[in-house]
FIMI-374749 format. One record per residue (C-alpha): residue in one letter; x, y, z. Coordinates in pm, whole numbers, plus 50000, padded with zeros to 5 digits. Example, Ala and Ser with C-alpha at 12.3 -4.5 7.8 and 13.67 -1.06 7.14 Angstrom:
A512304955050780/S513674989450714/
// end
This chain:
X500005000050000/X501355036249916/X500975056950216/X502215094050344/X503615100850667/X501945134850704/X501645161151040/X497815165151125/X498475198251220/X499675210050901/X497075192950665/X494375215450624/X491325199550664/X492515171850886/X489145168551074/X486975168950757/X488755141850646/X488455117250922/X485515129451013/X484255109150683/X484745078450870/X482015060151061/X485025048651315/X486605090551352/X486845095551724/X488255128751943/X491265109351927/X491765108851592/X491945147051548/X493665179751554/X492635188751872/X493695157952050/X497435156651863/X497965191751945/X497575185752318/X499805155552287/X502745172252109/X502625204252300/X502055185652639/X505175159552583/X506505166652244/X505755139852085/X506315139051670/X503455131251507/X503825105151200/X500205101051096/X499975071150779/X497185082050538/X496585064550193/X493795081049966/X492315063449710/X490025083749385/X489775110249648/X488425088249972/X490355080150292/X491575043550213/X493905045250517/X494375067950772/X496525054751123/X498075082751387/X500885075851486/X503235096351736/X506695090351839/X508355081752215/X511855086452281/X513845078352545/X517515069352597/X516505038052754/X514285024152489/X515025040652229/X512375050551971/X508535034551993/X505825045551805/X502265046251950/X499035049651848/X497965067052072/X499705079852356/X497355081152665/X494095077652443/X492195047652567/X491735035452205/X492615048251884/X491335019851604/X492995027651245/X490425043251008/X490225016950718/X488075022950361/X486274992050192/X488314962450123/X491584979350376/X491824951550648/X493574953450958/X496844935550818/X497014951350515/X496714982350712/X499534970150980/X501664959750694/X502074998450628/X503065005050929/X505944981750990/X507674993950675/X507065028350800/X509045018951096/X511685002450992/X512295035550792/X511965055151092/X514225025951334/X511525020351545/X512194993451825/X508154986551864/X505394997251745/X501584995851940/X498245004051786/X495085001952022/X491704993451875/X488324977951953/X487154950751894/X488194910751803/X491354909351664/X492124884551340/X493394851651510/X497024857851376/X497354886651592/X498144885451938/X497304914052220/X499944923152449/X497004935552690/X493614934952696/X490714958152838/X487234964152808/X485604995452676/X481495000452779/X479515025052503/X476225041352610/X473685045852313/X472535078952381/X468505083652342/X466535122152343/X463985109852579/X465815115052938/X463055090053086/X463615063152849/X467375068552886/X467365070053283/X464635038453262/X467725017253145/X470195026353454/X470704996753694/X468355005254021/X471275010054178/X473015037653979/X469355054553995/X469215051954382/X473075070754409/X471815101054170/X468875107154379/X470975102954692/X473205131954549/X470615152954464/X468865148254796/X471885162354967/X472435195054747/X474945185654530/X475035206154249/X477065199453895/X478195226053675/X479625222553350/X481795245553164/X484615253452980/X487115278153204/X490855275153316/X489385278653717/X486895250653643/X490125226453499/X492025233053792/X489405225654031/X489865190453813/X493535189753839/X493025193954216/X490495160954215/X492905142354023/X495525144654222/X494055133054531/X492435098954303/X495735093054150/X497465089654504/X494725066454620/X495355051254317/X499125045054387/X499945065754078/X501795100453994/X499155124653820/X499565139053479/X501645173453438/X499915201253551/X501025214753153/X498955187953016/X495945199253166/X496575231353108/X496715224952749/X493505204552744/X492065235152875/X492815253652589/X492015228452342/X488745224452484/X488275260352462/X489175266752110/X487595238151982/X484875235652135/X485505200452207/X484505192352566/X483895203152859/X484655199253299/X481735186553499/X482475194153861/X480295187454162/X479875205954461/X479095204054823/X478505232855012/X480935254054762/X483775230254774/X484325202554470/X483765166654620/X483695150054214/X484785159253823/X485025143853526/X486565160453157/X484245152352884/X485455149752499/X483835150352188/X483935148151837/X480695147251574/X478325128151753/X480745107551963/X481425117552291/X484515102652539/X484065104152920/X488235106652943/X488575112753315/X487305111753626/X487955121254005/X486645129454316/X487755134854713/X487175099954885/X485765116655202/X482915125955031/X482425092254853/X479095085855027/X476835112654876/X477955096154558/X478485131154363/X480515109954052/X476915096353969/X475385130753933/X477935139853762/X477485113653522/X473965118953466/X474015153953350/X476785147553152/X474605121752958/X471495145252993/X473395176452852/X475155148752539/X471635134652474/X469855167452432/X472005180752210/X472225150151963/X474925136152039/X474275095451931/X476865074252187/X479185080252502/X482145057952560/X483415055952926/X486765045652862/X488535010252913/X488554992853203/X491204966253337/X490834929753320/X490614930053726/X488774965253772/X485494950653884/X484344980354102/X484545000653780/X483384973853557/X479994974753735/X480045013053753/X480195015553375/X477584984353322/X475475002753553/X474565033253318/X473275003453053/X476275001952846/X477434977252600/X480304960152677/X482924957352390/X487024947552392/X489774971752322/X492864954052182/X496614969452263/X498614952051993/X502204955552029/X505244941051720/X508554946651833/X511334949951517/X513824932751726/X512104897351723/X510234906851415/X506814890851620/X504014907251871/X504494908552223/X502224887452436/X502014903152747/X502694938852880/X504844946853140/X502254959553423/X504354966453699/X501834966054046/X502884965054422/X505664984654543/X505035015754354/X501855017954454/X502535020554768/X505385042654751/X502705068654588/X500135065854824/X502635076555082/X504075101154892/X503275140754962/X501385152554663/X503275179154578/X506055154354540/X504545136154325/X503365160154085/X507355170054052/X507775130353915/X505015128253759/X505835161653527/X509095142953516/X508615105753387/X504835107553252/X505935111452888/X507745079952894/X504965062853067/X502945063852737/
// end
């Protein structure tokens, strides 16, 4: 297959291209690369083959490098799934087939695409996770009708105890966020993102108009968030936090729900809610709560060295952990800012 190795960025029209394509997610555009490369300065190598004037192939792509391993090319970096954009008769080999001569060109050492769905039994996933989709409906009553009892039962208990959710765009609103996510990532054993990161998501969001931050409240102070993507009529729930001593009023639900209420009014046709590890079963049930569908998202990994995919990811659990939890936050946003961009 002939194929270009073009910068989104400086293809005008980027988005109206890939926005042709019944699989085009947020991830897949400008908006999205932009906060990548400016957050961790990554180089963008997007593969795109055009056929009569339609998108036969189209496959972002951006580069890692690191002294210790070298040169890796992912697709995407910190996007929960990213599946290549194929045209009629382009199948998923064919497609990878592309990409491996790209990197050898470029001396990649791997190579890792992450897409839903089965994969063809020839290719093996380094890691496995599964991604939920809520089909969104205008009717809020038919829509709410299809939560789990349970999930209804936690937004009413939020509502009965005044919290309130707004939604909005605004650098103040992000950091609120930022200030959430810190706190879940250290229950979570895990250094949060840069502070620049979010900081550039808040712009994005802005000048795109491509999400938004949901943040509840409790008496003034934020007790829950979530960031909100979207793209056409797809929308991403990308991430979520909250402040654990508040965990019983159950403020992430609310949140939830007007996020879906505000998506389904204006048109918007599905919501993903992100993957979800193998062993997450809390947050398994949280998702399958709101009446998702339950699909699997594929991390397919070829290293050049052995010339074969990799079978298992390294998923390093335990000690870290740990060490985070203890850690002072403020600590471990200095790390974080340090090491995330290799953690991609």
């Amino acid at each position: 297959m002939d194929f270009d190795i073009v910068n989104p960025l400086a293809w005008n029209g980027w988005d109206d291209l890939v926005a042709s394509h019944r699989q085009a997610s947020v991830f897949h555009t400008t908006f999205w690369a932009q906060v990548l490369m400016e957050s961790y300065g990554f180089d963008a190598r997007y593969l795109i083959s055009r056929r009569n004037g339609t998108l036969e192939m189209a496959i972002p792509v951006m580069e890692v490098s690191c002294i210790l391993s070298g040169r890796r090319a992912v697709a995407l970096p910190f996007s929960d799934y990213c599946d290549p954009l194929l045209g009629e008769g382009v199948s998923f080999q064919k497609a990878l087939a592309a990409v491996y001569e790209c990197g050898r060109t470029r001396g990649w050492r791997s190579f890792e695409v992450r897409r839903r769905g089965p994969l063809p039994p020839e290719i093996s996933a380094s890691a496995t996770f599964r991604g939920h989709v809520l089909d969104l409906l205008p009717d809020e009553r038919v829509l709410y009708g299809r939560f789990r009892g349970s999930t209804q039962r936690n937004i009413r208990k939020a509502a009965s105890q005044s919290v309130s959710v707004t939604m909005n765009q605004t650098d103040d609103t992000m950091a609120a966020f930022y200030r959430l996510n810190c706190l879940t990532r250290r229950d979570h054993g895990l250094p949060p993102q840069p502070t620049r990161f979010f900081a550039s998501l808040s712009r994005a969001i802005r000048k795109n108009d491509s999400g938004f931050v949901a943040i509840a409240y409790f008496q003034g102070k934020p007790i829950a968030g979530a960031v909100y993507l979207h793209f056409g009529d797809k929308a991403v729930y990308k991430f979520g936090a909250s402040d654990r001593r508040y965990q019983k009023f159950r403020a992430n639900n609310l949140v939830m729900w007007e996020a879906i209420r505000w998506y389904a009014a204006r048109g918007t046709r599905t919501l993903c809610l992100g993957r979800t590890e193998p062993d997450n079963e809390g947050l398994r049930q949280f998702k399958n709560g709101w009446g998702t569908r339950e699909d699997v998202i594929g991390y397919v990994k070829y290293d050049y060295a052995t010339g074969a995919y990799v079978t298992s990811a390294s998923m390093i659990k335990g000690v870290h952990n740990r060490f985070f939890r203890n850690m002072p936050i403020s600590v471990s946003r200095c790390i974080g800012s340090a090491i995330y961009k290799y953690m991609a």
